[in-house]
PDB file with SEQRES, HELIX, SHEET and CRYST1 records, atoms N, CA, C and O in Angstrom:
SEQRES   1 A   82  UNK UNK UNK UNK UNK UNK UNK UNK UNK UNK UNK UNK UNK          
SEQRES   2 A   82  UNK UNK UNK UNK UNK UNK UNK UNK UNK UNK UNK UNK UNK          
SEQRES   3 A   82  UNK UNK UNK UNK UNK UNK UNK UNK UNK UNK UNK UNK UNK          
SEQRES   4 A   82  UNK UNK UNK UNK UNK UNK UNK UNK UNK UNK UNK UNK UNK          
SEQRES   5 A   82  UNK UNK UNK UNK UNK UNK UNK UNK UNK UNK UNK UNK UNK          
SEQRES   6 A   82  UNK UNK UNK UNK UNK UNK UNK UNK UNK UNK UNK UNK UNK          
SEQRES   7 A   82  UNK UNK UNK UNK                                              
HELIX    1 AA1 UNK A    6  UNK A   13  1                                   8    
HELIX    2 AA2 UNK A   21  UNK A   32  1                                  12    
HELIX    3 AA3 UNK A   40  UNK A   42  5                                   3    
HELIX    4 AA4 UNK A   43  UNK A   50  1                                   8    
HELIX    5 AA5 UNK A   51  UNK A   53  5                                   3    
HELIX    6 AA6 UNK A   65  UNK A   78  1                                  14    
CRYST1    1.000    1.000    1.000  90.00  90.00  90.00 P 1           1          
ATOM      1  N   UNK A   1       0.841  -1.177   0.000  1.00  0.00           N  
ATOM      2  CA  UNK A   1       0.000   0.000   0.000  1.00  0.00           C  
ATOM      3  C   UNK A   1       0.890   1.245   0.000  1.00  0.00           C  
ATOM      4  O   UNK A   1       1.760   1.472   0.840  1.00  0.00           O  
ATOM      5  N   UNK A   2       0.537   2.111  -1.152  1.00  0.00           N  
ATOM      6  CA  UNK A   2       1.552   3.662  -0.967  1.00  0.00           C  
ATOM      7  C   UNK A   2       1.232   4.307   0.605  1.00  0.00           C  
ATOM      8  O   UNK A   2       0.371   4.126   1.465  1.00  0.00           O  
ATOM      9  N   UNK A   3       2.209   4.994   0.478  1.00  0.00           N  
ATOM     10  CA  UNK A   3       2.534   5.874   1.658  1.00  0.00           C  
ATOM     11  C   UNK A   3       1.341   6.663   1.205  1.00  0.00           C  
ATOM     12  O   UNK A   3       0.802   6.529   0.107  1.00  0.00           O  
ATOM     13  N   UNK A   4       0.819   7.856   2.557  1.00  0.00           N  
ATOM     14  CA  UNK A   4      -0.291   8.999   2.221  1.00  0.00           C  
ATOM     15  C   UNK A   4       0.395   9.487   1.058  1.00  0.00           C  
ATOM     16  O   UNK A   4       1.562   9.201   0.790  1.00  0.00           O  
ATOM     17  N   UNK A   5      -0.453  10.332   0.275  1.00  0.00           N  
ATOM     18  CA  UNK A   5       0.489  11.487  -0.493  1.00  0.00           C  
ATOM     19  C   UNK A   5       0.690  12.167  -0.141  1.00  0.00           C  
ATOM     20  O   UNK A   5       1.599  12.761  -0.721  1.00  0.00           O  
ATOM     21  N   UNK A   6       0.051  12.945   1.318  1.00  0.00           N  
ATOM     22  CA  UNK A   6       0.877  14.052   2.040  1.00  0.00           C  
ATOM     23  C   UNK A   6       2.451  13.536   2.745  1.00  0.00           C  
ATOM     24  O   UNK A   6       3.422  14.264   2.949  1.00  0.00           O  
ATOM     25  N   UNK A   7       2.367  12.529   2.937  1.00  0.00           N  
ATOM     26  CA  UNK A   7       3.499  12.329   3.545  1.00  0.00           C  
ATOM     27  C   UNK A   7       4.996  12.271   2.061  1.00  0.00           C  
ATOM     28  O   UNK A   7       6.178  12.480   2.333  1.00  0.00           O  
ATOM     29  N   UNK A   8       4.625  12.039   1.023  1.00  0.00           N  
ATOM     30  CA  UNK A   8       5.421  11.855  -0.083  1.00  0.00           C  
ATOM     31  C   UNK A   8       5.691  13.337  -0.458  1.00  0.00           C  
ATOM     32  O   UNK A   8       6.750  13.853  -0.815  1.00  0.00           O  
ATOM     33  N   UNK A   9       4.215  14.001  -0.249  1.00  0.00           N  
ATOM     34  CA  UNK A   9       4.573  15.569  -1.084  1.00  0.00           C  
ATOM     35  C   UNK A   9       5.177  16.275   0.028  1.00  0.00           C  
ATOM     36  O   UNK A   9       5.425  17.415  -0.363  1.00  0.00           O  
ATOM     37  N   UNK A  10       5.567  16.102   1.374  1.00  0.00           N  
ATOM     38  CA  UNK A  10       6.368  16.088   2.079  1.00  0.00           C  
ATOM     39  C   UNK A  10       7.920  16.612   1.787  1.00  0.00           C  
ATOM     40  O   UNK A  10       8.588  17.593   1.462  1.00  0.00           O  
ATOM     41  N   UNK A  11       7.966  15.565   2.060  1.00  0.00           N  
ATOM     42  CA  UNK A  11       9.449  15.073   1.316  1.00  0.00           C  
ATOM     43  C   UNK A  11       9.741  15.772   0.001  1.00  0.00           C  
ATOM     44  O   UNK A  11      10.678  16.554  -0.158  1.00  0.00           O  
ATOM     45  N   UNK A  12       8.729  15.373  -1.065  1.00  0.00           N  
ATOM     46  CA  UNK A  12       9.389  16.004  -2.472  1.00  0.00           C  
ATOM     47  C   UNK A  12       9.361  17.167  -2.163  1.00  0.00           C  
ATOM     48  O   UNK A  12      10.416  17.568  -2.653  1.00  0.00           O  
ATOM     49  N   UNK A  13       8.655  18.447  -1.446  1.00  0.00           N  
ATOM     50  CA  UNK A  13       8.382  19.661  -1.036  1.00  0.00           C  
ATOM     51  C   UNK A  13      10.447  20.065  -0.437  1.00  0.00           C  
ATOM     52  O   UNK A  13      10.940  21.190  -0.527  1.00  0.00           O  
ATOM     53  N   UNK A  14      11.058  19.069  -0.007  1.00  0.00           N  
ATOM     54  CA  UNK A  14      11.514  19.376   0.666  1.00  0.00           C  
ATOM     55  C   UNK A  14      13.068  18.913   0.034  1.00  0.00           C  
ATOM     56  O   UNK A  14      14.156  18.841   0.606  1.00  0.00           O  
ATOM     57  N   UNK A  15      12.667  18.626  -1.432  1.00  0.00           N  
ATOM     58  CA  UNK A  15      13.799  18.748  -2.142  1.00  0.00           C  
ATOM     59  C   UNK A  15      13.924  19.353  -3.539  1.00  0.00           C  
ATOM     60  O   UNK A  15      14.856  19.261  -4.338  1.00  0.00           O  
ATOM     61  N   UNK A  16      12.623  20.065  -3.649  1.00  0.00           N  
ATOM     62  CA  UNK A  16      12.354  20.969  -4.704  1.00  0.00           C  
ATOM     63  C   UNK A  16      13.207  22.388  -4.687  1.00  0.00           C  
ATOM     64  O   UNK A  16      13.112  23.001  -3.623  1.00  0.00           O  
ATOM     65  N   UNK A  17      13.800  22.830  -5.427  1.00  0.00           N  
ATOM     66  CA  UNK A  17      14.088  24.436  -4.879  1.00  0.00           C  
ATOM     67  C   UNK A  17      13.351  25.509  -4.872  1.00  0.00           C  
ATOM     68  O   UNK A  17      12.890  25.851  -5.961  1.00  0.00           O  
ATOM     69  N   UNK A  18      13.114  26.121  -3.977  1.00  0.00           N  
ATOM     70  CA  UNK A  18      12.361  27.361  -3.940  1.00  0.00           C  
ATOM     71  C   UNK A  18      12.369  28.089  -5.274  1.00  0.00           C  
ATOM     72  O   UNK A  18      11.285  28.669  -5.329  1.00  0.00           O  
ATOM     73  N   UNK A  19      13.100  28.351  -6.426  1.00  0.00           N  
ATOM     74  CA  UNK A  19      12.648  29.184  -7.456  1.00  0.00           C  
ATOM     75  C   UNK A  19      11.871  28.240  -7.951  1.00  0.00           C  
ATOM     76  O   UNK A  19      10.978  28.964  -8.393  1.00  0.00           O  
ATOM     77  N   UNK A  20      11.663  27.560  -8.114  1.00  0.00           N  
ATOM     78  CA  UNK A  20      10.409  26.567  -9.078  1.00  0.00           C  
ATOM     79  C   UNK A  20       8.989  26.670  -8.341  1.00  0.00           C  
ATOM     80  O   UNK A  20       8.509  25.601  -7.965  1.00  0.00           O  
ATOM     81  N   UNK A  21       8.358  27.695  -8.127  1.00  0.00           N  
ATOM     82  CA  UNK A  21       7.673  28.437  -7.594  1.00  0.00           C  
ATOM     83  C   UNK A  21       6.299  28.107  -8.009  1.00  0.00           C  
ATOM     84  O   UNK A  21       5.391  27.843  -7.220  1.00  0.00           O  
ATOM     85  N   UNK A  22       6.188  28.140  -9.424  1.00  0.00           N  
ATOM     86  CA  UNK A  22       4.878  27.203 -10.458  1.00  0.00           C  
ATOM     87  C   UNK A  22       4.979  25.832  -9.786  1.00  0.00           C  
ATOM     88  O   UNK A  22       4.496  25.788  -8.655  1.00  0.00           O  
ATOM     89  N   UNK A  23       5.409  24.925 -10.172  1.00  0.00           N  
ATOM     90  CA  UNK A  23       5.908  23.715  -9.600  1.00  0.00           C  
ATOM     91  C   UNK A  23       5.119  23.588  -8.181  1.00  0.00           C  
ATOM     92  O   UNK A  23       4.090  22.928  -8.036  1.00  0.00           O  
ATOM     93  N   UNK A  24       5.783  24.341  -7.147  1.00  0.00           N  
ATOM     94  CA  UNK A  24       5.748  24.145  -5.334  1.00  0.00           C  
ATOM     95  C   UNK A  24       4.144  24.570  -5.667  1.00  0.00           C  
ATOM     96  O   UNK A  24       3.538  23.567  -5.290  1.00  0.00           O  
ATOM     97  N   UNK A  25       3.235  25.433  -6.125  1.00  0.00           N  
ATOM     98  CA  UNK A  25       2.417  26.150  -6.071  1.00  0.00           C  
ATOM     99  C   UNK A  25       1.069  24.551  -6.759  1.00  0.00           C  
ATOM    100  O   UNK A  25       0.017  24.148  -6.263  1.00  0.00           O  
ATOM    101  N   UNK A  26       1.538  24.275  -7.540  1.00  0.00           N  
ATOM    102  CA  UNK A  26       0.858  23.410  -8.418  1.00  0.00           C  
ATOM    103  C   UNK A  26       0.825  22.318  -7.718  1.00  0.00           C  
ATOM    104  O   UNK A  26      -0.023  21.615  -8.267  1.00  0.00           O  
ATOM    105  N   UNK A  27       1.333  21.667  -6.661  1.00  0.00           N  
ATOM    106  CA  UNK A  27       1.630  20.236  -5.664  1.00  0.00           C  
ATOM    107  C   UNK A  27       0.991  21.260  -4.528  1.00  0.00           C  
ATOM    108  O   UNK A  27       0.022  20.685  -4.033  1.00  0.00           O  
ATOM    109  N   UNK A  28       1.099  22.003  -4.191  1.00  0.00           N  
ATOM    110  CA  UNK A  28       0.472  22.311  -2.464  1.00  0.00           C  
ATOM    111  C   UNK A  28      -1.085  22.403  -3.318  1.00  0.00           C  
ATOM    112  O   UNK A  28      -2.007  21.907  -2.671  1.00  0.00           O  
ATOM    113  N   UNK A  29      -1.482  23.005  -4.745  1.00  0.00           N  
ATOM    114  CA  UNK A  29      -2.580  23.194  -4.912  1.00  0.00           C  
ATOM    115  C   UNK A  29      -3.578  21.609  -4.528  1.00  0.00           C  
ATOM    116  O   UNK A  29      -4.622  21.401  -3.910  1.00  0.00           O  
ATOM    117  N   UNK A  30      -2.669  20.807  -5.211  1.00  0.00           N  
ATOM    118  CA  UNK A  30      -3.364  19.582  -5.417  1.00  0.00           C  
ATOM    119  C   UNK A  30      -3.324  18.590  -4.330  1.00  0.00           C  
ATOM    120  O   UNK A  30      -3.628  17.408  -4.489  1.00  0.00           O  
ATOM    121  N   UNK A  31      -2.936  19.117  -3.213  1.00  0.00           N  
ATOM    122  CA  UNK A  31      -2.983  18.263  -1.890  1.00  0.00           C  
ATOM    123  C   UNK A  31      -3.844  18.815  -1.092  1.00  0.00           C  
ATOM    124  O   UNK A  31      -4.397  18.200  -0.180  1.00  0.00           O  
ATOM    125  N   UNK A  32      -3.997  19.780  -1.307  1.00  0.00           N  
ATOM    126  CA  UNK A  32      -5.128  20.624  -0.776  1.00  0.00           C  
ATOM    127  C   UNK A  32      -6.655  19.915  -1.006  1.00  0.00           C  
ATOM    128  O   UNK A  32      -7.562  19.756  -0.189  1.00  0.00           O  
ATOM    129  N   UNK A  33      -6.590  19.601  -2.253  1.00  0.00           N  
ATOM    130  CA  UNK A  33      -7.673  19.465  -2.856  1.00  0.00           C  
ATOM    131  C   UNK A  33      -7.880  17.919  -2.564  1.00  0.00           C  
ATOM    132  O   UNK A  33      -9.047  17.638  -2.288  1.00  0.00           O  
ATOM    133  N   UNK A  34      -7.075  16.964  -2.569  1.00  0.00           N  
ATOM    134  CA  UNK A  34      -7.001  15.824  -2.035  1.00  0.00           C  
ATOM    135  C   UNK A  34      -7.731  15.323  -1.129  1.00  0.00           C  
ATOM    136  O   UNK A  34      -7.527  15.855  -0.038  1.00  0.00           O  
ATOM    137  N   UNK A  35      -8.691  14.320  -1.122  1.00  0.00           N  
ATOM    138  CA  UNK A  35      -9.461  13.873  -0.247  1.00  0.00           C  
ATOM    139  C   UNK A  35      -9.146  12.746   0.546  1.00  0.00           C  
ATOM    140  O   UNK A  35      -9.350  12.658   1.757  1.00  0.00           O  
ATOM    141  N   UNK A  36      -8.426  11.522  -0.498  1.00  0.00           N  
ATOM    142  CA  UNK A  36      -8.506   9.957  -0.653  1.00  0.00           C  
ATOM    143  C   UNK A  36      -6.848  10.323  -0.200  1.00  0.00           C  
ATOM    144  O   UNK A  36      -6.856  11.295  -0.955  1.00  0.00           O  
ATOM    145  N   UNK A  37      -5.903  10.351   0.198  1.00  0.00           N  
ATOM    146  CA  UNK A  37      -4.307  10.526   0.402  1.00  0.00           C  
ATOM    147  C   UNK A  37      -3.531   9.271   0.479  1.00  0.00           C  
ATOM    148  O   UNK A  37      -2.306   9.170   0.542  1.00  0.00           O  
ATOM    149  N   UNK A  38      -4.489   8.249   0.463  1.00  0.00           N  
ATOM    150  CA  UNK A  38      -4.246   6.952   0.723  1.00  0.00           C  
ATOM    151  C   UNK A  38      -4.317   6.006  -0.723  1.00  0.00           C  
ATOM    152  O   UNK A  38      -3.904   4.875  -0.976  1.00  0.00           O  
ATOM    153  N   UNK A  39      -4.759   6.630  -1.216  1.00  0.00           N  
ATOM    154  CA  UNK A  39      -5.596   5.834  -2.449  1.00  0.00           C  
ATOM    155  C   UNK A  39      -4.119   5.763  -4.125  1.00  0.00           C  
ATOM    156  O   UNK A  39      -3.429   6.725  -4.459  1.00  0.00           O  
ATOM    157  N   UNK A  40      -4.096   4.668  -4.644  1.00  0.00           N  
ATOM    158  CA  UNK A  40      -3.648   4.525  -5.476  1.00  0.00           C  
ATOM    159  C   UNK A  40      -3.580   6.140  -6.361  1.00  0.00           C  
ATOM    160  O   UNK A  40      -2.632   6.925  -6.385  1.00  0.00           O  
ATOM    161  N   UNK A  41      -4.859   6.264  -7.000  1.00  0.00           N  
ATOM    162  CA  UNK A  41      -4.888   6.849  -7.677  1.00  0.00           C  
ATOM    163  C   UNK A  41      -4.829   8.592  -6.667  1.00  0.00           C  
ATOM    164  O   UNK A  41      -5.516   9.370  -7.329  1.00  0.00           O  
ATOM    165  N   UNK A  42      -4.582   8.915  -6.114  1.00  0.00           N  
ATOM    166  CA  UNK A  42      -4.143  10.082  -5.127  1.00  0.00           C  
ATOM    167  C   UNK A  42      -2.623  10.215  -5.990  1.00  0.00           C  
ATOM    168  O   UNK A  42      -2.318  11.179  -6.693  1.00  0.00           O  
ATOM    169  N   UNK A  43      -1.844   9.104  -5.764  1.00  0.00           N  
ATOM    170  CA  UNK A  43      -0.460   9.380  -6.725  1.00  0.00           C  
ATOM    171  C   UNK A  43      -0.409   9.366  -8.162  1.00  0.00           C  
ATOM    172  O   UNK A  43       0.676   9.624  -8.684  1.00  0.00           O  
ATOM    173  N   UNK A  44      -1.518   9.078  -8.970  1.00  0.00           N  
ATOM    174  CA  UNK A  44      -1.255   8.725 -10.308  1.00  0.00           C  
ATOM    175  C   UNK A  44      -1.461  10.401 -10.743  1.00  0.00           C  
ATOM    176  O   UNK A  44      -0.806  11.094 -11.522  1.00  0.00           O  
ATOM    177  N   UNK A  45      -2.502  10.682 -10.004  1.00  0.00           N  
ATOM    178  CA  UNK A  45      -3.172  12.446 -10.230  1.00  0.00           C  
ATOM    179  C   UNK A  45      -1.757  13.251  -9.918  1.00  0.00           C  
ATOM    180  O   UNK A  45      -1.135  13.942 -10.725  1.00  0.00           O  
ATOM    181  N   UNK A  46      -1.351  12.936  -8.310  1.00  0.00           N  
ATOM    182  CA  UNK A  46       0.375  13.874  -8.502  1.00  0.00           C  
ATOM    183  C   UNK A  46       1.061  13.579  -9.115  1.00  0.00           C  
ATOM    184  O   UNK A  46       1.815  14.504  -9.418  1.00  0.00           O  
ATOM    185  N   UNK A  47       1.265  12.770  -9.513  1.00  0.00           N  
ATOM    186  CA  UNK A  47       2.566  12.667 -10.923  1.00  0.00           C  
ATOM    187  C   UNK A  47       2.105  13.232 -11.965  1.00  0.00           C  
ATOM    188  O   UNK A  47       2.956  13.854 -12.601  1.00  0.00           O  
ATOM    189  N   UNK A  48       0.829  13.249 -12.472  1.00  0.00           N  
ATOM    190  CA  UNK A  48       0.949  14.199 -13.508  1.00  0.00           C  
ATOM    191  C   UNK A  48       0.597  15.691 -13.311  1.00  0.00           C  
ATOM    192  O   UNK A  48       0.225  16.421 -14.230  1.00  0.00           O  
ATOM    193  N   UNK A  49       0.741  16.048 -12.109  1.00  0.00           N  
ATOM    194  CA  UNK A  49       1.190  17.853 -11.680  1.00  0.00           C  
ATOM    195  C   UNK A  49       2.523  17.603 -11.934  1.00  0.00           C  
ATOM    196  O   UNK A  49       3.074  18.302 -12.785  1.00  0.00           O  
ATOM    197  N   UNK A  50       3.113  16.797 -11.399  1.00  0.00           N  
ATOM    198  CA  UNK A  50       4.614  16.656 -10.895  1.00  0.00           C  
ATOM    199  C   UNK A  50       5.637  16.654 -12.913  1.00  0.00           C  
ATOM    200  O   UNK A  50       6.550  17.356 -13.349  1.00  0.00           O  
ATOM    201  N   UNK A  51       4.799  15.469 -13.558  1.00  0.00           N  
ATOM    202  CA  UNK A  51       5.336  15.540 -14.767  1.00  0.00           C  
ATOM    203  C   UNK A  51       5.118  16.718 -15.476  1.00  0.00           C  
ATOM    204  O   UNK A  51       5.793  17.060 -16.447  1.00  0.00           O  
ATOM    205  N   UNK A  52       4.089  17.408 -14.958  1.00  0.00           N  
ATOM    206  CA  UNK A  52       4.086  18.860 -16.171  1.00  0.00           C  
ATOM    207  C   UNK A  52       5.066  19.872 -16.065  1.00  0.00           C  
ATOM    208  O   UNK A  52       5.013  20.888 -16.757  1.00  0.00           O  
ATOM    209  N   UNK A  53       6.279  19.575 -14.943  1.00  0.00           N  
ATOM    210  CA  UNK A  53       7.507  20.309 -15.040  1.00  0.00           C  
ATOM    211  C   UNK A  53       8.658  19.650 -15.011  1.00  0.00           C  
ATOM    212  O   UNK A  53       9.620  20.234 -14.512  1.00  0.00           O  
ATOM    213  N   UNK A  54       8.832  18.283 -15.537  1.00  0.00           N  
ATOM    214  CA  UNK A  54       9.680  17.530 -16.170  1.00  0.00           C  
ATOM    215  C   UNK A  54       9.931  17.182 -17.648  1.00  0.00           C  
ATOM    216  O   UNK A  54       9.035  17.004 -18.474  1.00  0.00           O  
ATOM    217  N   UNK A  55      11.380  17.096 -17.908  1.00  0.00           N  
ATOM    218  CA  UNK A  55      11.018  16.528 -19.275  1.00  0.00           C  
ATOM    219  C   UNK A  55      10.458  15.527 -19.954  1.00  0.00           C  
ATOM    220  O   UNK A  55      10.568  14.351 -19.607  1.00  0.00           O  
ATOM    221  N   UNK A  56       9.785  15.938 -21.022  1.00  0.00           N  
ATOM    222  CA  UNK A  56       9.045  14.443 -21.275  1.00  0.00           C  
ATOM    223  C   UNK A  56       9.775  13.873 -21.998  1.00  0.00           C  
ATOM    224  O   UNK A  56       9.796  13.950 -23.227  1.00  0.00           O  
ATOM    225  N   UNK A  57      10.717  12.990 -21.035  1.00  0.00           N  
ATOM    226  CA  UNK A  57      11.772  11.565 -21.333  1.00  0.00           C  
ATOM    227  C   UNK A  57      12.766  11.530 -20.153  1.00  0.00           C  
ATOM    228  O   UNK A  57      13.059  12.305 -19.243  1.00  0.00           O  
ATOM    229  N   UNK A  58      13.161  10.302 -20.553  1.00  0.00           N  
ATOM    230  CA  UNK A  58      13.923   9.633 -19.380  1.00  0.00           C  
ATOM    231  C   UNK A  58      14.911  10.733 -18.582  1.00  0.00           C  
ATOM    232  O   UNK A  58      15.755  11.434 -19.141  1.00  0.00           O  
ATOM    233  N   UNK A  59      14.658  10.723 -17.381  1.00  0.00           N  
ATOM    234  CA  UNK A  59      15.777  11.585 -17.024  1.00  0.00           C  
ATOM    235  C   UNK A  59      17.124  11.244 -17.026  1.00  0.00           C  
ATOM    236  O   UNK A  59      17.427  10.113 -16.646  1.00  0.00           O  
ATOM    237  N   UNK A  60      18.506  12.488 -17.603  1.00  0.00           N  
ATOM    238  CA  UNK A  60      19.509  12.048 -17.732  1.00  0.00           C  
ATOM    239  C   UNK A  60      20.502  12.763 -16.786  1.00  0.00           C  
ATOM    240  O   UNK A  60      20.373  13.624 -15.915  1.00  0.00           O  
ATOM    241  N   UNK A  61      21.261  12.259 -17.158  1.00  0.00           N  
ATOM    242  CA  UNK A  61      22.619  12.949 -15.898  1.00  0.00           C  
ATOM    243  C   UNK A  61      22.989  14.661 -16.125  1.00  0.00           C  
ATOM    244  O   UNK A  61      23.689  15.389 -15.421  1.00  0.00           O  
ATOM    245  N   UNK A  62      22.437  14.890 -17.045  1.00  0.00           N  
ATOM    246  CA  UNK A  62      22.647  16.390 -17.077  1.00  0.00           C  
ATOM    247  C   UNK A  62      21.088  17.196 -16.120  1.00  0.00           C  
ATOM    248  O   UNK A  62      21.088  18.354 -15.702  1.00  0.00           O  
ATOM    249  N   UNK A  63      20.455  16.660 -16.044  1.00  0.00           N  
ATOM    250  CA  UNK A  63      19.439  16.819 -15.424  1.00  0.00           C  
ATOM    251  C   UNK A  63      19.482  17.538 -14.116  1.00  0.00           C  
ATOM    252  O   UNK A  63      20.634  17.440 -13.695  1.00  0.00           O  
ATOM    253  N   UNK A  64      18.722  18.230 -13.271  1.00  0.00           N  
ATOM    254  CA  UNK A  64      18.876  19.089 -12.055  1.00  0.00           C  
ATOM    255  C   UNK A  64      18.398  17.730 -11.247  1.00  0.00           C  
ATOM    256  O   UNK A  64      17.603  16.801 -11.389  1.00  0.00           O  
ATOM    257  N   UNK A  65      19.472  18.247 -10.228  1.00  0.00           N  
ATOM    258  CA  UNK A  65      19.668  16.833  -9.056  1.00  0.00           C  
ATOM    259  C   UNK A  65      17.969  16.378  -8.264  1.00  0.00           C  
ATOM    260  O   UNK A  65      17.455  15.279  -8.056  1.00  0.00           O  
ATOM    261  N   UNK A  66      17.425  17.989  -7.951  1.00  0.00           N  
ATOM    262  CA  UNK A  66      16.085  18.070  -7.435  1.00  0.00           C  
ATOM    263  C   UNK A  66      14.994  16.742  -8.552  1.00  0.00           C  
ATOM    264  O   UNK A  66      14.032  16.025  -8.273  1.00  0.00           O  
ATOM    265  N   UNK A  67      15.532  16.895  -9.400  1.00  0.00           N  
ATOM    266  CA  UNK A  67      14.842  15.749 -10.424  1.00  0.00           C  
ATOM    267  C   UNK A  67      14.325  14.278  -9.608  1.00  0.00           C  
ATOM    268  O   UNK A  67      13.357  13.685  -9.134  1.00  0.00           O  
ATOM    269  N   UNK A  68      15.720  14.227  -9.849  1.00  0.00           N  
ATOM    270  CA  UNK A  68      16.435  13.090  -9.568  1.00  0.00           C  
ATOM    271  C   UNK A  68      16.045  12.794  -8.128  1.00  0.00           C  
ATOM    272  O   UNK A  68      15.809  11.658  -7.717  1.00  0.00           O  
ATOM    273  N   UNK A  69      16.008  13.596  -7.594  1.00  0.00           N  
ATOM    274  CA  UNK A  69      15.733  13.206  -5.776  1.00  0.00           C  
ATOM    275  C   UNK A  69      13.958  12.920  -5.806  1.00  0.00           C  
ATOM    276  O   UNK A  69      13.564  11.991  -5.102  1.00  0.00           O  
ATOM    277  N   UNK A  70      12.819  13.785  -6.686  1.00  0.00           N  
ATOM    278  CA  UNK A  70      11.470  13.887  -6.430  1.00  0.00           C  
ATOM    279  C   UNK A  70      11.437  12.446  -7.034  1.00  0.00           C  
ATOM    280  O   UNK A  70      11.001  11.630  -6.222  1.00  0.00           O  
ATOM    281  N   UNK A  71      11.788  11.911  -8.265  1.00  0.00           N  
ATOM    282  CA  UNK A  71      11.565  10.554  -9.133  1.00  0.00           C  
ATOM    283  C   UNK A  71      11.739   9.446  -8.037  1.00  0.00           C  
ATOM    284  O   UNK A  71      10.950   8.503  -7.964  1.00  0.00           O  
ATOM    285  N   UNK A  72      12.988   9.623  -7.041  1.00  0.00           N  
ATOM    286  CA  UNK A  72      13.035   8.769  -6.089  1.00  0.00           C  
ATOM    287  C   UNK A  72      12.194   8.491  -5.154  1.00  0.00           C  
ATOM    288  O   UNK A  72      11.654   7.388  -5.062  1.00  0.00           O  
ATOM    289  N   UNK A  73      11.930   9.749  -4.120  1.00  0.00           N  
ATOM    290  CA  UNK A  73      10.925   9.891  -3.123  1.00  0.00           C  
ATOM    291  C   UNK A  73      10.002   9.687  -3.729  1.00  0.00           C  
ATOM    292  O   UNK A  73       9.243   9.323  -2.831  1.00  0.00           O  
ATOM    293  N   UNK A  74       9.290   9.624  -4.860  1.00  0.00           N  
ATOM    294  CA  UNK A  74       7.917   9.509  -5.317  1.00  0.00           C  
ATOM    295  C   UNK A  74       7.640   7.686  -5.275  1.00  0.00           C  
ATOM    296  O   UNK A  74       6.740   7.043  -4.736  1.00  0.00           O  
ATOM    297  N   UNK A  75       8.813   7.249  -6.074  1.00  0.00           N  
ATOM    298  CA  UNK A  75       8.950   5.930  -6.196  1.00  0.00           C  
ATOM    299  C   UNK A  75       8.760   5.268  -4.695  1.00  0.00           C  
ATOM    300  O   UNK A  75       7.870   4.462  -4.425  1.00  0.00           O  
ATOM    301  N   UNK A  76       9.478   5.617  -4.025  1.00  0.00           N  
ATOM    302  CA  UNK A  76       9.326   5.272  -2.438  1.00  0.00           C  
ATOM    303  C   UNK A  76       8.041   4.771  -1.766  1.00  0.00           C  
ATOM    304  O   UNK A  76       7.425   3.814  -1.298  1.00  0.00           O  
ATOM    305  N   UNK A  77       8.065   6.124  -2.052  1.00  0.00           N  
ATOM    306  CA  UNK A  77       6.518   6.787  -1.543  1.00  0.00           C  
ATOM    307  C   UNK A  77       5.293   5.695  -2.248  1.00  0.00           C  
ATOM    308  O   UNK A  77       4.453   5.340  -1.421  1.00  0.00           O  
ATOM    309  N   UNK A  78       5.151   5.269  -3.326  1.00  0.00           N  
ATOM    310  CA  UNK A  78       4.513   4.279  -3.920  1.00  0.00           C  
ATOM    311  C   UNK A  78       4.381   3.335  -3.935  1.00  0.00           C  
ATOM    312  O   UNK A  78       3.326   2.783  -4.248  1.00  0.00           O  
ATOM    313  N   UNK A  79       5.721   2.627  -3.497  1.00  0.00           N  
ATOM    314  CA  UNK A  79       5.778   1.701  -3.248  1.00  0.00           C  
ATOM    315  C   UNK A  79       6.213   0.982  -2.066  1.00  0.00           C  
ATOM    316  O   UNK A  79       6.811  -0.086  -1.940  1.00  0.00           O  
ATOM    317  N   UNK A  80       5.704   1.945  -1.112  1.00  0.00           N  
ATOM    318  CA  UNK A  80       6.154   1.868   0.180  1.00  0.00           C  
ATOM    319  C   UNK A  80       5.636   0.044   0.419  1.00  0.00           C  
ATOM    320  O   UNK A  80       5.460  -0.625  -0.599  1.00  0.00           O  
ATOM    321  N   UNK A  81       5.430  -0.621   1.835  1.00  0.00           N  
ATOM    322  CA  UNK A  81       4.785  -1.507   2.625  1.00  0.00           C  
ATOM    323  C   UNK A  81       4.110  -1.172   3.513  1.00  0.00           C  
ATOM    324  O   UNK A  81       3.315  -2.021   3.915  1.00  0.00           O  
ATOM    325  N   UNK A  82       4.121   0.423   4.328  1.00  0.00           N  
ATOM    326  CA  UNK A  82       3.318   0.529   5.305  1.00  0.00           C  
ATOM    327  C   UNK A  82       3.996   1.917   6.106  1.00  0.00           C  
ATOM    328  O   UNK A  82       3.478   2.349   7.136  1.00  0.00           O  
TER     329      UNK A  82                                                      
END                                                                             
């Protein structure tokens, strides 16, 4: 069972950088709005806030590290056990 999504947008909140301001604004919008935090589909809905300021394709090593850290914690976060 995933982790809440507050507890994931947490974390990604907390490795985002403050100038990505659209971004931080667009994830607090949608947790707000969040009812189910528990629910599968609670994460399928944030990833695609989350993907509308990623590139669309694989992330690569030239990539901003903050990337790289949210793709992780998200993954986590999803596939937590409890």
């Amino acid at each position: 069972m995933p982790l809440s999504i507050f507890k994931t947008h947490s974390k990604i909140l907390g490795v985002i950088p403050t100038t990505e301001q659209s971004l931080i604004y667009d994830l607090k919008t949608f947790v707000h709005k969040t009812k189910d935090s528990d629910k599968k589909h609670a994460y399928t809905d944030y990833l695609r806030v989350l993907l509308k300021y990623m590139p669309p394709r694989p992330l690569k090593n030239s990539d901003p590290h903050w990337m790289w850290d949210c793709q992780e914690i998200f993954s986590r976060g999803f596939h937590s056990d409890g």
